[in-house]
C-alpha positions as CSV (number, residue, x, y, z in Angstrom):
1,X,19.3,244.9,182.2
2,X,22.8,243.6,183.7
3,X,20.8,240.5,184.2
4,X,19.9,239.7,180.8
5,X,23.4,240.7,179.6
6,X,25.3,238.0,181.6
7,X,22.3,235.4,180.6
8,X,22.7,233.0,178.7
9,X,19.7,233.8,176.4
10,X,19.8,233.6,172.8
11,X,20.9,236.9,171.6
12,X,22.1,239.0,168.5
13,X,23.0,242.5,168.3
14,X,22.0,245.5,166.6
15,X,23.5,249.1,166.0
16,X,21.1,252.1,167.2
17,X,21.9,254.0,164.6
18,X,24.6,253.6,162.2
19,X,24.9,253.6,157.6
20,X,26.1,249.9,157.8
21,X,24.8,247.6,155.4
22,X,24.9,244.9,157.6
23,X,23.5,246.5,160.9
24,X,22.9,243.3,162.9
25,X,25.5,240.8,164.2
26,X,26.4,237.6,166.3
27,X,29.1,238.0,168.6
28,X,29.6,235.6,171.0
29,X,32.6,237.5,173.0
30,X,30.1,240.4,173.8
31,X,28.7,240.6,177.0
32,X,28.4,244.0,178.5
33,X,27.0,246.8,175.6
34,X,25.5,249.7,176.0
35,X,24.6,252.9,174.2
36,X,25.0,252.5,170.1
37,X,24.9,248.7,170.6
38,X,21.6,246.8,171.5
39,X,20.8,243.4,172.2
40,X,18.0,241.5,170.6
41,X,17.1,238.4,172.6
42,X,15.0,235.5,171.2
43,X,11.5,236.0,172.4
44,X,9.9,232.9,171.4
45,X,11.7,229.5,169.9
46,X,13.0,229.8,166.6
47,X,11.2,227.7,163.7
48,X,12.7,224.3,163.9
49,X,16.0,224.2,161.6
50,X,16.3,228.1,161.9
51,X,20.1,229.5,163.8
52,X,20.3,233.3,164.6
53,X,23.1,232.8,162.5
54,X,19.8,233.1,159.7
55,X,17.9,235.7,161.5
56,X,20.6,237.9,161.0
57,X,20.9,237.2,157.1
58,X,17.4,237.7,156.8
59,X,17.5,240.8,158.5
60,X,20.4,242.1,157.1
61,X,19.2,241.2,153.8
62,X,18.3,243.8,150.9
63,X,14.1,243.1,151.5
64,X,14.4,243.6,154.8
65,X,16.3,246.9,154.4
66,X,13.9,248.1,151.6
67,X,11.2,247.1,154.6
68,X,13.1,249.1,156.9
69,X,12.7,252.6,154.7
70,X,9.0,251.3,154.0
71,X,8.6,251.8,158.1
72,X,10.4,254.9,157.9
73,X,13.3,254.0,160.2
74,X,16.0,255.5,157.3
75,X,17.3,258.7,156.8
76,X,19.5,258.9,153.7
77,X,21.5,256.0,153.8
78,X,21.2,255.9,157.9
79,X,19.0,253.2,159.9
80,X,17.8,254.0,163.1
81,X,16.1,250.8,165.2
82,X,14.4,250.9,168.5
83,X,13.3,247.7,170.6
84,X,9.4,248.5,170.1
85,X,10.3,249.0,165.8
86,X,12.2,245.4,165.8
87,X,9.1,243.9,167.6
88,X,6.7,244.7,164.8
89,X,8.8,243.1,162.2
90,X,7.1,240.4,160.2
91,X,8.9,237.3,160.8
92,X,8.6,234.3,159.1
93,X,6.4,231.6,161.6
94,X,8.0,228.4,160.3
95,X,11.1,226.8,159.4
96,X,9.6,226.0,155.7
97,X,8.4,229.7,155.5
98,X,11.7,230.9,156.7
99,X,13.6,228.9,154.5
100,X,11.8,230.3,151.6
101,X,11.9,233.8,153.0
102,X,15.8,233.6,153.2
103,X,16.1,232.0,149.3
104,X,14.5,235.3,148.1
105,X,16.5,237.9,150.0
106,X,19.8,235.3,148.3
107,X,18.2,235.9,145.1
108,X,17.4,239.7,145.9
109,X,20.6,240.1,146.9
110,X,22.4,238.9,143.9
111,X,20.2,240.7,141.8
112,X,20.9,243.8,143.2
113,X,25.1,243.2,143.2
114,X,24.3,242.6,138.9
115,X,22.5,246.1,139.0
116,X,24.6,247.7,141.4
């Protein structure tokens, strides 16, 4: 575990378990974390054009968090991920298909902040 924590593998964080709205992050000044705070390592490539700046928004966005309840990882208002739930995500395979993907959680988004 130390190992991949001083790597220097492509990586984003996570809270455990926490009511943020935005539960994932980049950080690039973290390099030891341990108990609320997991790291989420690239597994594969990203699409071509794609940062984990964008994974991120994606998975911070409003349709991934109404897929997140949908999985039942909420309680309430709290979010609980584990390694083994983030790896069963649907991701998008492509850059096109991501960059579509991302438009729609923008346009979710906004839709929700007129509602809300």
């Amino acid at each position: 575990n130390r190992d991949a924590m001083v790597s220097d593998a492509d990586r984003f964080y996570s809270f455990v378990k926490t009511r943020s709205g935005e539960p994932f992050f980049v950080s690039p000044n973290v390099v030891f974390y341990s108990g609320g705070v997991m790291g989420v390592f690239v597994k594969d490539e990203l699409p071509e054009g794609v940062e984990i700046e964008d994974v991120v928004e994606l998975l911070n966005s409003d349709i991934y968090r109404k897929l997140f309840v949908s999985m039942q990882l909420t309680t309430g208002n709290k979010l609980s991920l584990q390694p083994s739930t983030l790896a069963t995500l649907p991701f998008p395979k492509t850059g096109e298909q991501f960059s579509k993907v991302l438009q729609l959680t923008k346009n979710s988004d906004k839709n929700s902040e007129k509602v809300g």
